[in-house]
C-alpha positions as CSV (number, residue, x, y, z in Angstrom):
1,X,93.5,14.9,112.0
2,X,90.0,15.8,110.9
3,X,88.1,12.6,109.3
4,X,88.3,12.3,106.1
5,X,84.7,12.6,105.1
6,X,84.8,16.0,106.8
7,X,87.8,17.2,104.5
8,X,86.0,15.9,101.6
9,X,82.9,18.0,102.2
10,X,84.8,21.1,102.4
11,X,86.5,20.4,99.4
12,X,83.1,19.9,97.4
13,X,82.1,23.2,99.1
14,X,84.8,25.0,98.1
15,X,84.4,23.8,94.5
16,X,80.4,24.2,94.4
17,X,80.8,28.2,95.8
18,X,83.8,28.5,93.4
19,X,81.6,27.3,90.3
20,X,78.7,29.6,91.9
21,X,80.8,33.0,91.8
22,X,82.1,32.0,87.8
23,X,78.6,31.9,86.5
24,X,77.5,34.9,88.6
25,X,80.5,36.8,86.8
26,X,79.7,35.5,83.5
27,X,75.8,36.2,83.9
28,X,76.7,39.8,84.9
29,X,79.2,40.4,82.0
30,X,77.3,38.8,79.4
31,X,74.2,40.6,80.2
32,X,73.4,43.2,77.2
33,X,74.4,46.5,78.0
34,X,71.7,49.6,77.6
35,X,72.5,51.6,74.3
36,X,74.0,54.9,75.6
37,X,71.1,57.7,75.0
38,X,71.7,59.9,71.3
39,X,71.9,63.6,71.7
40,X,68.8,65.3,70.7
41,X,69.1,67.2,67.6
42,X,68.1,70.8,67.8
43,X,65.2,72.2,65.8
44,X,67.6,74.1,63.6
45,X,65.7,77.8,62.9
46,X,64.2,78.5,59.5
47,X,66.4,81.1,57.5
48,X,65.5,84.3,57.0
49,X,63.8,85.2,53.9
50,X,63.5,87.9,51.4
51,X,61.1,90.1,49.7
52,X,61.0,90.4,46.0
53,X,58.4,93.4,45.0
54,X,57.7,95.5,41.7
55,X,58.1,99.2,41.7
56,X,59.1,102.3,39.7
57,X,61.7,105.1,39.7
58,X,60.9,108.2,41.0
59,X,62.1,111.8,42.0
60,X,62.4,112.1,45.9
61,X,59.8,113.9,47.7
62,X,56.7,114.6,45.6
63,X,56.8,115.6,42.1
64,X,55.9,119.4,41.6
65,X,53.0,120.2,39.2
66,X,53.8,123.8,37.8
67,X,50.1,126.1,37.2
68,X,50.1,129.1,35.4
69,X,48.5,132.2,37.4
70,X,44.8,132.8,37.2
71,X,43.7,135.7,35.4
72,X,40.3,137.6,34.9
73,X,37.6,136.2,35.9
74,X,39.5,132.8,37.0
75,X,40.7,131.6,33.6
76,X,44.1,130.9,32.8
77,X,46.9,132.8,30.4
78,X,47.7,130.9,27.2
79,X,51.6,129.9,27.2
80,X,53.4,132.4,24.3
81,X,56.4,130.6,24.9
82,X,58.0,127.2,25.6
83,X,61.6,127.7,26.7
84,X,61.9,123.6,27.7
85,X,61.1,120.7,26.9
86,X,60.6,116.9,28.6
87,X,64.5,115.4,30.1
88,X,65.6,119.4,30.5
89,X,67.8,119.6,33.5
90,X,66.8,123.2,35.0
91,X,68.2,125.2,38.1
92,X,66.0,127.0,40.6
93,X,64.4,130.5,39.5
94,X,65.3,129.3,35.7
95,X,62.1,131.0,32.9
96,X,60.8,127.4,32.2
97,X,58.1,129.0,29.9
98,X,56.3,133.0,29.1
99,X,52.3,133.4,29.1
100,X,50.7,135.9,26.7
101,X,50.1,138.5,29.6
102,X,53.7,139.3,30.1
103,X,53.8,141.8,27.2
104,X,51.0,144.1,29.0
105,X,52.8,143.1,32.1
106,X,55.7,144.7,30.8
107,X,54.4,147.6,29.4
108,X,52.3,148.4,32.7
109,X,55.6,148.3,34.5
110,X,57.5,150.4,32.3
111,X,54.2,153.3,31.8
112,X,54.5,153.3,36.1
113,X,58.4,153.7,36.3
114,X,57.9,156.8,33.4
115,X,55.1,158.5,35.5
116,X,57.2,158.5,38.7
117,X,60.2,159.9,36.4
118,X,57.8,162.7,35.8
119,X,56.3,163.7,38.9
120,X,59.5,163.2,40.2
121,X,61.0,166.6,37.9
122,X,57.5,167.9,38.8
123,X,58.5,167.6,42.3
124,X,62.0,169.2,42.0
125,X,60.8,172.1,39.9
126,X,57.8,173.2,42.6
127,X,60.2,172.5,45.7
128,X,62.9,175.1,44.0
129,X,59.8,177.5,43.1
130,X,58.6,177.8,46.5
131,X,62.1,177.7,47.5
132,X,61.7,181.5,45.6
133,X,58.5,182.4,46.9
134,X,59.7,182.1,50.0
135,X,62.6,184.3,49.8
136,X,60.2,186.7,47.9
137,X,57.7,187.2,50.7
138,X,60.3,187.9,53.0
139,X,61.1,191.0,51.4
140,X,57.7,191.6,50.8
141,X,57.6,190.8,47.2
142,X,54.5,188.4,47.1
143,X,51.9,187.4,49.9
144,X,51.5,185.0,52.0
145,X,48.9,183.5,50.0
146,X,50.6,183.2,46.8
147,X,53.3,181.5,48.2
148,X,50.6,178.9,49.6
149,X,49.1,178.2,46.0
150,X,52.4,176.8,45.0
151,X,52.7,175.0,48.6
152,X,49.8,173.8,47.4
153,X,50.8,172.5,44.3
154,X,54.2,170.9,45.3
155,X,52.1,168.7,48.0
156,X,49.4,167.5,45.3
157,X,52.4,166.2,43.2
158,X,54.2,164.8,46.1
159,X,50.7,162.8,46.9
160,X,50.5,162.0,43.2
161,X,54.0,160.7,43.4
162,X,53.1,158.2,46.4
163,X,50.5,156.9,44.3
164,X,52.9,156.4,41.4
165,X,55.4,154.6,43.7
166,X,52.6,152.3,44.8
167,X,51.6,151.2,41.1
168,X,54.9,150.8,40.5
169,X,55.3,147.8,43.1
170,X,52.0,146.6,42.4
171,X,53.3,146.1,38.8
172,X,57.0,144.4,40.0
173,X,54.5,141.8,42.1
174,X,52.3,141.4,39.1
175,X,55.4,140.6,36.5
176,X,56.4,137.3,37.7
177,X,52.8,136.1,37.1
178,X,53.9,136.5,33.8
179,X,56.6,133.5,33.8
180,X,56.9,130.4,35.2
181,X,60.0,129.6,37.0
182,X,61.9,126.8,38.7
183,X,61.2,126.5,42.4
184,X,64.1,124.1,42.7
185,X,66.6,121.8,40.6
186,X,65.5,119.2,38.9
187,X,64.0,117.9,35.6
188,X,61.4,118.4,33.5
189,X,59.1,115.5,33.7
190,X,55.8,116.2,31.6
191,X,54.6,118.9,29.2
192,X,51.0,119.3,29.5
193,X,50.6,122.8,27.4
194,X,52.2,123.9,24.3
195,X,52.5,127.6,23.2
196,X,49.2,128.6,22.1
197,X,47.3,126.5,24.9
198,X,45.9,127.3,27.6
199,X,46.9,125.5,30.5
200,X,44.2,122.7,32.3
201,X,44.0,121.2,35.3
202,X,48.0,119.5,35.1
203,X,48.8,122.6,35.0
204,X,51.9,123.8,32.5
205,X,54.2,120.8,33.2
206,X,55.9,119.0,35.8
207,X,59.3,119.2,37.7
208,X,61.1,116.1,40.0
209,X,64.3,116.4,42.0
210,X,65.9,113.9,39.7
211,X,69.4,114.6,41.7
212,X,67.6,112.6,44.8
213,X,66.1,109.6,42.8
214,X,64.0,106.8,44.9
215,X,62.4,103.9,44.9
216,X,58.8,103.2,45.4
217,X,58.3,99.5,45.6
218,X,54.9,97.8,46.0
219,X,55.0,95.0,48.6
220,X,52.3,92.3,48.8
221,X,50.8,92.8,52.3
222,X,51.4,89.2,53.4
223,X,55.0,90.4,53.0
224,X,55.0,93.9,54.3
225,X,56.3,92.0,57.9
226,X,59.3,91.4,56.8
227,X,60.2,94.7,55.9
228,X,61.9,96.9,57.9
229,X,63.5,100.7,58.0
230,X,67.0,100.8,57.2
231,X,66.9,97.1,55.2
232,X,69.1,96.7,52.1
233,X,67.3,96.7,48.5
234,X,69.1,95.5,45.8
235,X,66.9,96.9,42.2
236,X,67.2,95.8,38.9
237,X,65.3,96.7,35.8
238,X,62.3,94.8,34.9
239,X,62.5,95.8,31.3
240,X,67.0,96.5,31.1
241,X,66.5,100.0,31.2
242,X,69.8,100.1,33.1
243,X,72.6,98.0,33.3
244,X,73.5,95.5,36.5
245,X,71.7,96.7,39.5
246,X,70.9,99.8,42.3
247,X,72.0,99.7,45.5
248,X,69.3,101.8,48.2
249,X,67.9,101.2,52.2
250,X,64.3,101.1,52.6
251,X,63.8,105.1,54.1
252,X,59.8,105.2,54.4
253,X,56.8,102.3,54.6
254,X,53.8,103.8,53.6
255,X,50.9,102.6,56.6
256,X,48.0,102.5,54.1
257,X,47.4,99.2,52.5
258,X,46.0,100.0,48.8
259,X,45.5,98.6,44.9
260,X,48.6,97.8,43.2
261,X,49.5,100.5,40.3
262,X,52.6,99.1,38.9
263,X,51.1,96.3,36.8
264,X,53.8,93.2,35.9
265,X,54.4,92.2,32.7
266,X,53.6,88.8,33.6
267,X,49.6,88.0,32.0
268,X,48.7,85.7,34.8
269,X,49.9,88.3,37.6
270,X,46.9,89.2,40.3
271,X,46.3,92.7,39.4
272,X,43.9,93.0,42.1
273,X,46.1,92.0,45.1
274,X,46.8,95.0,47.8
275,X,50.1,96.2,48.5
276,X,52.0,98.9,50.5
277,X,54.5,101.2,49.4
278,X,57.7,101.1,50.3
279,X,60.2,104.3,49.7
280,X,64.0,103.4,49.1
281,X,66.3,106.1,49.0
282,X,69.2,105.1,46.3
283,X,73.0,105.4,47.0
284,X,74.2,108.4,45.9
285,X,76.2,106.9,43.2
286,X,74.0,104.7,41.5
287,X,71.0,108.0,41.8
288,X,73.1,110.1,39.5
289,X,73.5,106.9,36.9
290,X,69.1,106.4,36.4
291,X,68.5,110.4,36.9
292,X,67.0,110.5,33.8
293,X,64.6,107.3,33.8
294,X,61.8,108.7,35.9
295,X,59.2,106.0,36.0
296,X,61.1,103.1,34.7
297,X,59.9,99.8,36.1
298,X,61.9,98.1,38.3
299,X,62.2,94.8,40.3
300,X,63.2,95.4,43.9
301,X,64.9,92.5,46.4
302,X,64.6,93.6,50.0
303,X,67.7,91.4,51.5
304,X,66.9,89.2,55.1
């Protein structure tokens, strides 16, 4: 048997490495634990925004300014008559108004068409005369010369005739210059001269496609960026000259920066800020319903 003193050291041994291990454990459990690391939050985007802009209604394509036809010495005719007035829906190659020419027109025209009806049985009466001078000199009748002289004579009508022919169609190209006419469908925009005027430099009126109606909107040029070909447009009037609101896609941007023209009702608006034009082509639908409101103001919302 081991001493007992030895026994009772490896007893206090075993108790002293025993109490050792049970505060290790409890040190290492009761140690604070590190926070576990939060996600980083993303940088969310900023949202699209949209455009708001002021504009007007127009016809699409350019607006046709109708002249009358210069006359003598460079002037104008003075318009007899009137045949429309402003909001008139006209079709292409309709009389929109007469000038005071068209009467001597006319009568040119019909004095050429009576002078060819006249050579004309001038002409059939010489060919049937030498028709019988011929047939007379060949059985010695008449002489060769005489039956020349009326030769003669039937060529100097026939010539004459040419001539007539030729003022004739000078005349048919002069007579339209006696009207004004459509060029295409549309509306009558502006009256510039009434009968008894003579036309100035507007002209005699103007015409608009009113059946293709557009936009034109006038975006601030620190907001022309976010515009883009194709982009919806939502319209409204600015003044309820229509109910609810148009419907279009932004068709054109104009590159020139320029001076507002469409002034807001607004007092404090900047009236000097610069802008660029931006075309919008309506839906078909809501085109036919403003046809008539050419130049109405409008307030136009270009949707992110």
């Amino acid at each position: 048997m081991p001493p007992i003193s030895g026994r009772r050291g490896l007893v206090v041994l075993s108790a002293v490495l025993g109490t050792v291990a049970v505060v290790a454990v409890w040190s290492w459990r009761s140690r604070p634990q590190p926070e576990p690391m939060a996600a980083p939050i993303s940088a969310q985007s900023p949202q699209p925004r949209g455009v708001s802009a002021l504009g007007r209604l127009n016809p699409a394509g350019n607006v046709r300014r109708l002249d009358a036809p210069s006359g003598a010495m460079g002037s104008s005719p003075r318009v007899e008559t009137l045949l429309v007035e402003e909001g008139d829906r006209v079709e292409a190659g309709q009389v929109l108004a007469q000038f005071d020419t068209r009467p001597d027109q006319l009568a040119d025209f019909e004095v050429a068409k009576a002078t060819i009806a006249t050579l004309e049985q001038r002409q059939a009466l010489l060919q049937r005369e030498v028709q019988r001078y011929e047939r007379l000199l060949r059985s010695g009748a008449i002489s060769a010369e005489t039956l020349d002289v009326r030769k003669i004579k039937l060529l100097t009508v026939q010539q004459e005739l040419r001539k007539a022919k030729a003022e004739l169609q000078r005349q048919r190209i002069k007579l339209p210059d006696g009207e004004l006419v459509a060029p295409f469908s549309g509306t009558v925009l502006e009256i510039f001269a009434r009968p008894g005027e003579r036309p100035g430099s507007d002209g005699v009126l103007s015409i608009g496609r009113s059946d293709q109606m557009e936009a034109v909107l006038e975006v601030y040029e620190s907001d022309i960026g976010r515009v883009r070909v194709g982009q919806r447009v939502l319209l409204l009037s600015e003044n309820g000259g229509f109910d609810g609101e148009l419907q279009g896609r932004v068709r054109r941007i104009n590159p020139l920066v320029q001076q507002r023209d469409v002034l807001s009702t607004d007092p404090t608006a900047d009236t000097d800020a610069r802008v660029v034009e931006v075309y919008v082509t309506l839906d078909p639908a809501d085109a036919r319903r403003v046809r008539q409101l050419t130049g109405l103001k409008l307030i136009g919302r270009l949707q992110p």
